[in-house]
C-alpha positions in Angstrom: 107.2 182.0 91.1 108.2 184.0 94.4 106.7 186.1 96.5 107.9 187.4 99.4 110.2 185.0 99.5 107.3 181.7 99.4 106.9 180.0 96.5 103.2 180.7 95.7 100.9 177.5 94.5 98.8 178.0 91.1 96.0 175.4 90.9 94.1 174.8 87.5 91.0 172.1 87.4 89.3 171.1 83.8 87.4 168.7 82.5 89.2 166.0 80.0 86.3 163.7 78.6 85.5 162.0 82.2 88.5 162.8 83.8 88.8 166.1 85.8 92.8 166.9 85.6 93.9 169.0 88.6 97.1 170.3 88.1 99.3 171.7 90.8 102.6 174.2 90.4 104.6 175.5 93.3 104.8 174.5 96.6 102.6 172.1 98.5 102.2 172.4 102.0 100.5 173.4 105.3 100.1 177.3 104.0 98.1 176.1 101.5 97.0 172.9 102.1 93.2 174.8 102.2 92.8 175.6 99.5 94.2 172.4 97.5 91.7 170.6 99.6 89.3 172.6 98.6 89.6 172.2 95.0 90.5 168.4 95.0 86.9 168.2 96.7 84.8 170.1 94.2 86.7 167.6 91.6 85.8 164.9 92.7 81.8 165.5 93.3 80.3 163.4 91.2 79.7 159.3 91.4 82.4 157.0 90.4 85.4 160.1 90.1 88.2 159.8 87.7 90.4 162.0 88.9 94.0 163.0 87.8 96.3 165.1 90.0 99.5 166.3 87.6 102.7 167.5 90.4 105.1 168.0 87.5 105.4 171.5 88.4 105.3 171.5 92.5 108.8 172.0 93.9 108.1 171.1 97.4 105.8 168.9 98.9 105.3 167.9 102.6 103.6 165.7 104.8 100.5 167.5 105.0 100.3 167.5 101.2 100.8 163.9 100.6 98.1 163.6 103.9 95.3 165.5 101.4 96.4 163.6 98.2 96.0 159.9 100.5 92.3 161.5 102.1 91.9 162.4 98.3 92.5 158.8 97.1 90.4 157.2 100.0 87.5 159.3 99.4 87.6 158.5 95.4 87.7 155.0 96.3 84.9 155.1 98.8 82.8 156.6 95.3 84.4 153.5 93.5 86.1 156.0 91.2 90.0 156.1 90.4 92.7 158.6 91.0 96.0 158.9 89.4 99.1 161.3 90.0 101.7 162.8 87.3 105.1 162.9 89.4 108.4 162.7 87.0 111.4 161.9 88.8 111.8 164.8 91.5 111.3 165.9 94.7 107.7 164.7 94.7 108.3 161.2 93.6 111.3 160.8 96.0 108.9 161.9 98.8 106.3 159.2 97.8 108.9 157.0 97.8 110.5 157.2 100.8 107.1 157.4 102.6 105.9 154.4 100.8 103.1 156.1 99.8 103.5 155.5 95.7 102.4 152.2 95.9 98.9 153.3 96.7 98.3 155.3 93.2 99.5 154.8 89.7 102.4 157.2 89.1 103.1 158.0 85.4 105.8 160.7 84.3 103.8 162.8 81.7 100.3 164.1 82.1 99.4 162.5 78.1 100.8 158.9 79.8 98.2 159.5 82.6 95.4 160.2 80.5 96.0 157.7 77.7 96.1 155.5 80.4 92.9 156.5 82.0 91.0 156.6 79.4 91.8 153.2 77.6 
């Protein structure tokens, strides 16, 4: 989606059993960073989070993106809960990659692979 020339980021949070599944489409980055923050934070409230984040649909991501979803993970951790990301091959995986940052979360292609997962 454009506007003015900026891809605009949509943000969706609901519940899936235990899991709360963030999903993010657009681009990801210091314009917005806010307001991702802000909703990653309110998902992960409770004690013992499970938290998915799905990036299938961002198109750009920077380092102050991949900076929240890191603080995300070590803030899940520090409530001994777990976090996962959805990141098919793209521009969002390569990033991880080449920051070695996918090491640090489980990566799965499709959001249903992430949720079967996290919920066997």
């Amino acid at each position: 989606m454009r506007s003015m020339g900026v891809d605009v980021l949509e943000l969706s949070r609901r519940q899936h059993g235990e899991l709360v599944v963030v999903s993010l489409a657009g681009e990801l980055d210091a314009d917005n960073i806010s307001q991702v923050r802000k909703c990653l934070d309110e998902a992960v409230r409770a004690s013992e989070p499970r938290l998915v984040v799905d990036l299938s649909a961002v198109t750009f991501i920077d380092t102050t993106g991949l900076g929240v979803l890191v603080r995300q993970l070590a803030t899940v951790r520090e409530r001994e809960g777990s976090m996962a990301l959805v990141a098919p091959d793209g521009q969002v995986l390569r990033r991880l990659r080449r920051t070695n940052l996918a090491p640090l979360f489980p990566i799965y292609d499709t959001l249903p692979e992430a949720l079967s997962d996290a919920l066997a």
